[in-house]
Each structure stands twice: as structure tokens, then as C-alpha cells.
LUMZABA-787949 format. One record per residue (C-alpha): residue in three letters; x, y, z. Coordinates in steps of 0.5 Angstrom, whole numbers, padded with zeros to 4 digits, always signed. Each point is the difference from the previous one (the first is absolute). Layout:
% residues N
ALAXYZ ...
This chain:
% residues 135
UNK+0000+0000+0000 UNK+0005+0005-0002 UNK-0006+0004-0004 UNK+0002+0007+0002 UNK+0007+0000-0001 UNK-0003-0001-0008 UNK-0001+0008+0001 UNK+0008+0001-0001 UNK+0000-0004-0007 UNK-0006+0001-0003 UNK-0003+0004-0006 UNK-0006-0002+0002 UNK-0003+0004+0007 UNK-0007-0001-0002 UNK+0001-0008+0002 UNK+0005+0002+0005 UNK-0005+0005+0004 UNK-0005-0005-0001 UNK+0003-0006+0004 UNK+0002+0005+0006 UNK-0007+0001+0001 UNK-0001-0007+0000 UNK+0005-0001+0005 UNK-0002+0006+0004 UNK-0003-0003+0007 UNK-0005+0004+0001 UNK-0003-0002-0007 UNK+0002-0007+0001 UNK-0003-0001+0006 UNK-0007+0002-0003 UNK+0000-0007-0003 UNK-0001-0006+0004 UNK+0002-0004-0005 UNK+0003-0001-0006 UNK-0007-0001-0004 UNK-0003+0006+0001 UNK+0005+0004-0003 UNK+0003+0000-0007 UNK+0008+0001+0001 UNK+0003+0002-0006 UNK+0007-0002+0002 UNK-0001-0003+0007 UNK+0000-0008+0002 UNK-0004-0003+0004 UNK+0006-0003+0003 UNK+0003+0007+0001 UNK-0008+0003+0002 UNK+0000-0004+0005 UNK+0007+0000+0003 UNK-0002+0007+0000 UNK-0006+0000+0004 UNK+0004-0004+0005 UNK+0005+0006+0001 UNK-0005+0005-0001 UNK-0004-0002+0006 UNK+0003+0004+0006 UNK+0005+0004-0003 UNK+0001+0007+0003 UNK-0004+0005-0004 UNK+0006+0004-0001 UNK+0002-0005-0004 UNK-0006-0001-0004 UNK+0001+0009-0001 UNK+0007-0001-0001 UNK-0002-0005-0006 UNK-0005+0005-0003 UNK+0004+0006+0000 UNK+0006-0004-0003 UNK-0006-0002-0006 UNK-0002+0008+0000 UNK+0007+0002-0001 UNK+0001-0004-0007 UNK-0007+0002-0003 UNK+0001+0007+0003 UNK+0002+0000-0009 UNK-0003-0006-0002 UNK-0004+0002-0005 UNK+0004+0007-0003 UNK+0007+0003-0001 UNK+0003+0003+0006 UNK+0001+0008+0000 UNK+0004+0004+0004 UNK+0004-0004+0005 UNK-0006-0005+0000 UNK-0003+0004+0006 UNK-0006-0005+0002 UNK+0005-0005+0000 UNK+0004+0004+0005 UNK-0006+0001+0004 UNK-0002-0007+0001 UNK+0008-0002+0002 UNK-0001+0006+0005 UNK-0006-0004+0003 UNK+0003-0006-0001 UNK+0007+0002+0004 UNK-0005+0003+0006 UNK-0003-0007+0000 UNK+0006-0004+0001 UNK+0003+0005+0004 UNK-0007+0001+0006 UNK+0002-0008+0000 UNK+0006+0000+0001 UNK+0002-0003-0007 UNK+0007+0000-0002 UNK+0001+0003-0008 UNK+0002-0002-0004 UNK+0008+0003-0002 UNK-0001+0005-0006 UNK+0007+0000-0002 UNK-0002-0007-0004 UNK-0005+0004-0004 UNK+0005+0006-0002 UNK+0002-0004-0006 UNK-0008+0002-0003 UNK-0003+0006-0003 UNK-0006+0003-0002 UNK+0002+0003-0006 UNK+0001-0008-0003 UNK-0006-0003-0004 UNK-0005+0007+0000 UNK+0000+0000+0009 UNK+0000-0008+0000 UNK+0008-0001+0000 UNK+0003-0006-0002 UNK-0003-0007+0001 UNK+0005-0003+0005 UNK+0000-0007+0004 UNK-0003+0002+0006 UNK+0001-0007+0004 UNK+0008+0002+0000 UNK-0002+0006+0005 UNK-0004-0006+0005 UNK+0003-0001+0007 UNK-0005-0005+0000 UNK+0000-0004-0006 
């Protein structure tokens, strides 16, 4: 289950936003089995996997999660203008989260390399799971 780190490789971030929301808790736990949904992408196996580990998370990870999805749909669906300012505004939320829960962020000297002004505000496709310390 390796779907969101597809974001960083992909042409295609219609699918790629789909398949965050499918795995978003909040919108996962709304189902209570696999049948009574239409997943796209997401397994039985993997929906009930899942289910399983959704089911006494914290809250702040189910926000941690969303606000993660509303940053890479922040431009979804258009050009990134300026300096990507509704990108940077869910970043800020997202950052003010982590830091209420006492998350540790992520150093940003690995993501320097990147810029806004490659591929129309996109930047480049990259492989994002070189950049996991969990993976």
C-alpha cells in the first residue's frame, strides 16, 4: 500500500487525489464493509487492513492525513500561479498541526533540490520513496 507516494512519480494526479481520498480515515470508516463502497483502486484486503487500523487512531492522525490530501489537491486541478500561495496556506495549517501534536517535521534540506519554477509549479517527477524513513 504504497499509493500515496505515487503523488511524486505521477502524470496523473486526478487518480493520484483519488486514491488519497479513498484512504483517508474519515472517509474510510464510513463504510463498514468493503461491498458498500466502489473503490477504485483500494483492495478488500487492503480496506480491511485499513478498517482494522483506523479504528482507535487518535483524531489528530485522521487531521494529520486530510491535511496532508488538501495539500496536494491545493492544485490538483490547475496551473500553480505566483509562488503556489494556496499550497503554501495549506502547508502552514498543515505544519501548525503537527507542531500542536508535538509531530516532528520533516527536515527540509532533503526537498531544496526541487523547484517551483519546473514542469508549470509541479516541479519534476521524482521518486518520493527515496525520501521515506519509514519504507
Amino acid at each position: 500500500m504504497n499509493y500515496l507516494w505515487e503523488f511524486t512519480n505521477s502524470s496523473n494526479l486526478e487518480e493520484c487525489n483519488t486514491i488519497a481520498n479513498e484512504l483517508i480515515p474519515e472517509n474510510l470508516l464510513e463504510f463498514k464493509t468493503y461491498e458498500k463502497h466502489e473503490f477504485e483502486r483500494l483492495s478488500k484486503e487492503e480496506f480491511l487492513h485499513l478498517y482494522k487500523l483506523y479504528q482507535d487512531i487518535d483524531e489528530s492522525i485522521n487531521l494529520l492525513l486530510y491535511s496532508i490530501h488538501e495539500l496536494g489537491a491545493s492544485h490538483a486541478y490547475g496551473t500553480v500561479s505566483g509562488y503556489g500561495e494556496s499550497s503554501l496556506k495549506s502547508l502552514e495549517r498543515l505544519i501548525i498541526l503537527m507542531l500542536d501534536h508535538k509531530y516532528p517535521l520533516p527536515s527540509v534540506y532533503q526537498f531544496l533540490t526541487y523547484s517551483i519554477n519546473e514542469n508549470k509549479g509541479w516541479g519534476n517527477k521524482f521518486e518520493g520513496t527515496k525520501l521515506s524513513k519509514i519504507l
